[in-house]
C-alpha positions in Angstrom: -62.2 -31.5 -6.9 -61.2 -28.0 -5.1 -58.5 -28.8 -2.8 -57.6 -26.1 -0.4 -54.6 -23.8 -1.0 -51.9 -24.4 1.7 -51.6 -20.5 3.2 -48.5 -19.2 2.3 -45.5 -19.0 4.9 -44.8 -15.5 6.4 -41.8 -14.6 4.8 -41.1 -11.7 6.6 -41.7 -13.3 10.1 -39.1 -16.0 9.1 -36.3 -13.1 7.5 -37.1 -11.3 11.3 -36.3 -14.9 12.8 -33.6 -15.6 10.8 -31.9 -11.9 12.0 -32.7 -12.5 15.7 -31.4 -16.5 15.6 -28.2 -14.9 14.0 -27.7 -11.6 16.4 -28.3 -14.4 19.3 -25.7 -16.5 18.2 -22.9 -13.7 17.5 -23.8 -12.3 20.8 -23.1 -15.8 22.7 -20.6 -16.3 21.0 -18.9 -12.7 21.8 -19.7 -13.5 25.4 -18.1 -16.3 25.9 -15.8 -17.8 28.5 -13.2 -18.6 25.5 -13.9 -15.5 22.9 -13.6 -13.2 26.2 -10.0 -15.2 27.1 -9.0 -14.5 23.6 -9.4 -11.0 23.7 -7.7 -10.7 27.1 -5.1 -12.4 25.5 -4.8 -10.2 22.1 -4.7 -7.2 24.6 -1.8 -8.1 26.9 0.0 -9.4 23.9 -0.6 -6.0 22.1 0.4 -3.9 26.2 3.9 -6.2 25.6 4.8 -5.3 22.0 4.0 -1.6 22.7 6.0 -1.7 26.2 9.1 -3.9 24.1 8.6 -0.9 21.4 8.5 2.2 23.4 11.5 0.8 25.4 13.4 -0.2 22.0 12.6 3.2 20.8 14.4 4.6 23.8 17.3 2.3 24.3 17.9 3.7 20.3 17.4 7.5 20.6 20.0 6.9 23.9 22.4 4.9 22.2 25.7 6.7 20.1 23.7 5.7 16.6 20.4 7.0 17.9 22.2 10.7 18.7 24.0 10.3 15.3 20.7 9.6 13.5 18.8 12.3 15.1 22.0 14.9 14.6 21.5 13.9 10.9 17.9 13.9 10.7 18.2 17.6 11.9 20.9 18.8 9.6 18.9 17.5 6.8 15.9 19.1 8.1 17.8 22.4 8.1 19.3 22.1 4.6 15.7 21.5 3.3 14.5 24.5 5.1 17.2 26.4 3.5 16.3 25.4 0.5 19.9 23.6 -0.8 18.4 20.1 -0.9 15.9 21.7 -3.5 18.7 23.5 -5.2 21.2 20.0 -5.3 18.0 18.4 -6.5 17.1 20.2 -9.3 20.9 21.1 -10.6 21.1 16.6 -10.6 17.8 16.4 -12.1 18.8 18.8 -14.8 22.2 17.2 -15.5 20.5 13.6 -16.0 17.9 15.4 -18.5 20.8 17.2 -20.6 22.2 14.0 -20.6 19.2 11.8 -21.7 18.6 14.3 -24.3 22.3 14.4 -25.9 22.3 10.7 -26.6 18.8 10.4 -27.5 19.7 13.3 -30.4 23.0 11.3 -31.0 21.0 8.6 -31.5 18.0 10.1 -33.7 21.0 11.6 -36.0 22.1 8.0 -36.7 18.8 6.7 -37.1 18.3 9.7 -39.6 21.5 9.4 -41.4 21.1 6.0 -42.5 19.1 4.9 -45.6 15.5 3.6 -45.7 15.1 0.7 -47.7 11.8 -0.3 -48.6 10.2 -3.6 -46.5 9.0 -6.2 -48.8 5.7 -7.4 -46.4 4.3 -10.3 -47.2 1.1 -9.0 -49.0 3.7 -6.9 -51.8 4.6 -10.0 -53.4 2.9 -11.3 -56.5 1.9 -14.6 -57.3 
């Protein structure tokens, strides 16, 4: 009783089907009527926000804040460039770090000072 072998299925040939079915139905569904509205949509929406932006950005730089910001932005600009921000950094840095190391040496003298009694764990007892 020999019964004939089915052939195998062509894998490959049904992967290279299975990529084209897929790339078709991307491709239909980027071109259509509703994905290509969508998209017009997305891009006017994005025009408005950067045309409501640009013209915020504008009505700010004009307004009596905006100048004051900018006229502060360009004083600090200078001091860094002159190198006193660094200098006003690094004298504050150094003053928090004298500080931080006074108390903690306060604090490791008291720790020091006082008298270590030896801690009864619970494995030093006898039974």
């Amino acid at each position: 009783m020999s019964e004939n072998p089915e052939p195998q299925p062509n894998l490959t040939d049904q992967f290279r089907e299975l990529g084209e079915n897929i790339k078709n139905f991307f491709q239909s569904a980027w071109e259509s009527e509703e994905s290509q509205k969508f998209r017009q949509e997305l891009q006017n929406g994005l025009n408005e926000l950067g045309k409501a932006t640009n013209e915020a950005v504008d009505e700010f730089k004009a307004s009596e804040a905006g100048q004051k910001f900018k006229a502060e932005a360009e004083d600090f600009k200078a001091r860094v460039e002159s190198g006193e921000v660094e200098a006003k950094a690094r004298h504050e840095i150094s003053k928090v770090l004298t500080l931080i190391n006074t108390e903690l040496g306060k604090l490791n003298q008291k720790v020091a000072a006082q008298p270590t009694e030896p801690i009864e764990t619970e494995g030093d007892t006898e039974i």
